[in-house]
N, C-alpha and C positions, 0 to 999 in steps of 0.2 A: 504494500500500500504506500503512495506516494507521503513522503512526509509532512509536504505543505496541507494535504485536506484534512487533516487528524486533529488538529487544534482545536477549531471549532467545534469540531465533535466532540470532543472530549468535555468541552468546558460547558456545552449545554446539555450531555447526559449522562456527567460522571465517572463515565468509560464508554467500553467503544460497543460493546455488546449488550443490551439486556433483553429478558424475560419478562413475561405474565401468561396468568393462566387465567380463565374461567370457566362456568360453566353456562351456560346458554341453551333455554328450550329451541327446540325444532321449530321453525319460524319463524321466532323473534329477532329482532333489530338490537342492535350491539354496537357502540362505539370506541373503536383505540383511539385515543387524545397522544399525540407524541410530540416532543417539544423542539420549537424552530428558534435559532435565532435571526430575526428580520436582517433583510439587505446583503446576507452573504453567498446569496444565490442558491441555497441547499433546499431541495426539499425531498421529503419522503417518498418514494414508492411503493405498492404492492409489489415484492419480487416473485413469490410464490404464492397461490392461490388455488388451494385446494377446490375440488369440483361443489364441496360441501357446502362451502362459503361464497356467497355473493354480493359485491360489490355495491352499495346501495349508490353513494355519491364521499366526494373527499372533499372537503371544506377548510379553508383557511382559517381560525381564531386569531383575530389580535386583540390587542388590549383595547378597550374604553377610548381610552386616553395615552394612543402611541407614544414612544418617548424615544428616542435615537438610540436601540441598541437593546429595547427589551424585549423579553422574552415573549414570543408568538406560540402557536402550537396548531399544527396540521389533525385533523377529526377526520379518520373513517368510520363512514358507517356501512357498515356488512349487516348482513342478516344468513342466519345458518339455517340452508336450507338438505343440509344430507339427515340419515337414516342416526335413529337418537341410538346413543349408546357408542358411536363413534369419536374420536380424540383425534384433532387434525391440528396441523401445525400453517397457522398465516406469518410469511417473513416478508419483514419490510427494510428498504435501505436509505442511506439518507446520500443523498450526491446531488453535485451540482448538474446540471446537463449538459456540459462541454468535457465531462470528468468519465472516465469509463471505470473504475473502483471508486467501490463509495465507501464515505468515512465512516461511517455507522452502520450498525444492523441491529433492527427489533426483530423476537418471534414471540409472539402471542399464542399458546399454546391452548383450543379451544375444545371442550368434552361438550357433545349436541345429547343435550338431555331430551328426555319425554315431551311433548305437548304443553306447551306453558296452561298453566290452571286460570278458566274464567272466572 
């Protein structure tokens, strides 16, 4: 990995790798919140996308009251649509678009439970 795109990353998510897990009924809508820092070109990708998982829309959050330099955060919203009882793994990268390794990697590690209860 190139040395110049690792700073950033590091400094908005602690390291260069992390996890989560949840559990999520069959159907329902779920969002990963992952953190950007504004203006330095990065944003997140879905790199992996299990058949289970479905992409709803990916939405920018900024603050209220932007400020030069603080912290943003990119919202996917998925909705898990495979067979319950199944455990699938969604990886996301964080890279610039002119960059072909990206500085970061999230996987959100998701178990598609039963029927959400009405």
């Amino acid at each position: 990995m190139p040395e110049d795109t690792t700073p950033a990353a590091r400094e908005m998510l602690g390291t260069m790798d992390t996890e989560g897990s949840r559990e999520v009924p069959v159907g329902q809508e779920f969002t990963v919140t992952l953190p950007l820092a504004g203006g330095t070109g990065y944003r997140w990708e879905c790199s992996d996308l299990p058949d289970a998982i479905a992409v709803v829309r990916s939405v920018p959050r900024v603050p209220s009251s932007p400020v030069p330099g603080a912290e943003a955060h990119q919202a996917f919203e998925l909705r898990a649509t495979g067979s319950a009882g199944r455990a699938v793994d969604v990886r996301f990268v964080l890279r610039r678009p002119w960059e072909s390794e990206p500085a970061a990697r999230h996987t959100e590690r998701v178990r598609i439970t039963g029927a959400p209860k009405a």
